[in-house]
C-alpha positions as a LaTeX table, in Angstrom:
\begin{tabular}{lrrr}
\hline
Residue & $x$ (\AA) & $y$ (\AA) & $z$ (\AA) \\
\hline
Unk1 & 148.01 & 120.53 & 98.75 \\
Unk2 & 150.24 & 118.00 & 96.52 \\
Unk3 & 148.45 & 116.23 & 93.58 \\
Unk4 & 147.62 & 112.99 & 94.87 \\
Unk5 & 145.78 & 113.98 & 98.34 \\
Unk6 & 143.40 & 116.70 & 96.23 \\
Unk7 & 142.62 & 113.48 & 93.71 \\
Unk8 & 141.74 & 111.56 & 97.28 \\
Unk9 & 139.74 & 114.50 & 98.89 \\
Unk10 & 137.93 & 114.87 & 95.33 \\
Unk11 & 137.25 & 111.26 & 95.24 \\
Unk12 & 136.08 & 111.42 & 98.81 \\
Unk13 & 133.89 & 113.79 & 97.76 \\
Unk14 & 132.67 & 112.09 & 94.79 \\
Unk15 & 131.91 & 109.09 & 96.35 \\
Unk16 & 129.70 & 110.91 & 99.76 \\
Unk17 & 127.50 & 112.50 & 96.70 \\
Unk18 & 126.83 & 109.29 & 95.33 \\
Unk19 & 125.93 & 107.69 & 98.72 \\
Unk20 & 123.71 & 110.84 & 99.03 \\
Unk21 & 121.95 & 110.68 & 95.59 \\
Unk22 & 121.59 & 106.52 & 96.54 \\
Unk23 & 119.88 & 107.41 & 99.77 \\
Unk24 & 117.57 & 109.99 & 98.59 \\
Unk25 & 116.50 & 107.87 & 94.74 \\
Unk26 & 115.86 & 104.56 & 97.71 \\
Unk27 & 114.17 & 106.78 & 100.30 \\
Unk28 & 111.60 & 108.77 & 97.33 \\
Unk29 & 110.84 & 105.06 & 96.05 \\
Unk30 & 109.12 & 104.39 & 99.68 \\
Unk31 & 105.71 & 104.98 & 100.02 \\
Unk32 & 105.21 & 104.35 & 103.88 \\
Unk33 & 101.05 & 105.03 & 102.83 \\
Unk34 & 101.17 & 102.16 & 101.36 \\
Unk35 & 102.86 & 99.82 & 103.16 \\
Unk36 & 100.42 & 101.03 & 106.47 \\
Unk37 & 97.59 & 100.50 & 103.95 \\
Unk38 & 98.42 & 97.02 & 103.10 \\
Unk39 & 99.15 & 96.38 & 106.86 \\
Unk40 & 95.62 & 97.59 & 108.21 \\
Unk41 & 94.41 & 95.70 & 105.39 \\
Unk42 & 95.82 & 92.77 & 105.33 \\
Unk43 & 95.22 & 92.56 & 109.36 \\
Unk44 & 91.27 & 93.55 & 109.08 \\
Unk45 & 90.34 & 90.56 & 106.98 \\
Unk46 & 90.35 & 86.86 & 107.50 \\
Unk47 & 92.63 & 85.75 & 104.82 \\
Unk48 & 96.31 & 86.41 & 103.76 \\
Unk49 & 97.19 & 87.93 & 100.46 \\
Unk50 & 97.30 & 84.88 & 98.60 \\
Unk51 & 100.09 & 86.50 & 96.49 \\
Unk52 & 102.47 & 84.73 & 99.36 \\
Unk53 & 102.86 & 81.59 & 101.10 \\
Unk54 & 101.04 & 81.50 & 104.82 \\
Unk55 & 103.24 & 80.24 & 107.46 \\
Unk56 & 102.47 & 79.38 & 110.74 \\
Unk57 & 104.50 & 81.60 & 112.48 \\
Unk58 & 103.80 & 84.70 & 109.79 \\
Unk59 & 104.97 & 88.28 & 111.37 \\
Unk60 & 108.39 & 88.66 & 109.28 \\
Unk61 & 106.74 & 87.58 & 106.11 \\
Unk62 & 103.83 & 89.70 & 107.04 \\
Unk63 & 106.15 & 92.88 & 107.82 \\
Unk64 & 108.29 & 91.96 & 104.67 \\
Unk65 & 105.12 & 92.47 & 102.41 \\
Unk66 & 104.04 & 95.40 & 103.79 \\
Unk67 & 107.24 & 96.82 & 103.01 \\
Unk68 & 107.01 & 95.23 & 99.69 \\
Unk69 & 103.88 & 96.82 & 99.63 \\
Unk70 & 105.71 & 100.33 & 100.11 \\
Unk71 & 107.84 & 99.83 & 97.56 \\
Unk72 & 110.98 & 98.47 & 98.72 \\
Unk73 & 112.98 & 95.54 & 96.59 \\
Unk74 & 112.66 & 92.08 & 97.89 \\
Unk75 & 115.80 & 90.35 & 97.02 \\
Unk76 & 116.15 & 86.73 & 97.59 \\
Unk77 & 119.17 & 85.11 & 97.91 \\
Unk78 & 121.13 & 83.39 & 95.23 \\
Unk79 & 119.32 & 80.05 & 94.22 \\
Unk80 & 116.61 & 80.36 & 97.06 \\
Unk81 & 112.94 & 81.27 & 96.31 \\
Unk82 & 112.90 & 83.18 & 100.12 \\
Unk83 & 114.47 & 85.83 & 101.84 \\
\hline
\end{tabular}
């Protein structure tokens, strides 16, 4: 195998373990107990968490904190206070 197509198949490589070691770091920091927690919780009671805005129409935010609740990142887009 010539020089330059081992350096791509090593990069290749390289770069699948990352994606691997991404995966498995973003999948450990779910907790899927807690986001069904905060769902049964949050649909037993009256009131919304008052940690977020109520809308109308509220079954995206709602499953957005409960996988907030789990653990997952919410990002909001560049100079917006949603997501």
């Amino acid at each position: 195998m010539n020089f330059m197509k081992q350096k791509a198949v090593t990069l290749f490589i390289i770069a699948i373990l990352m994606l691997l070691v991404f995966i498995n770091s973003a999948a450990a920091a779910y907790n899927r107990n807690n986001a069904t927690y905060y769902a049964d919780y949050y649909t037993s009671v009256s009131n919304n968490n008052p940690n977020y805005y109520k809308f109308s129409q509220n079954c995206t935010n709602f499953v957005s904190q409960a996988l907030g609740a789990g653990g997952l990142e919410q990002i909001y887009p560049t100079g917006s206070s949603t997501y």
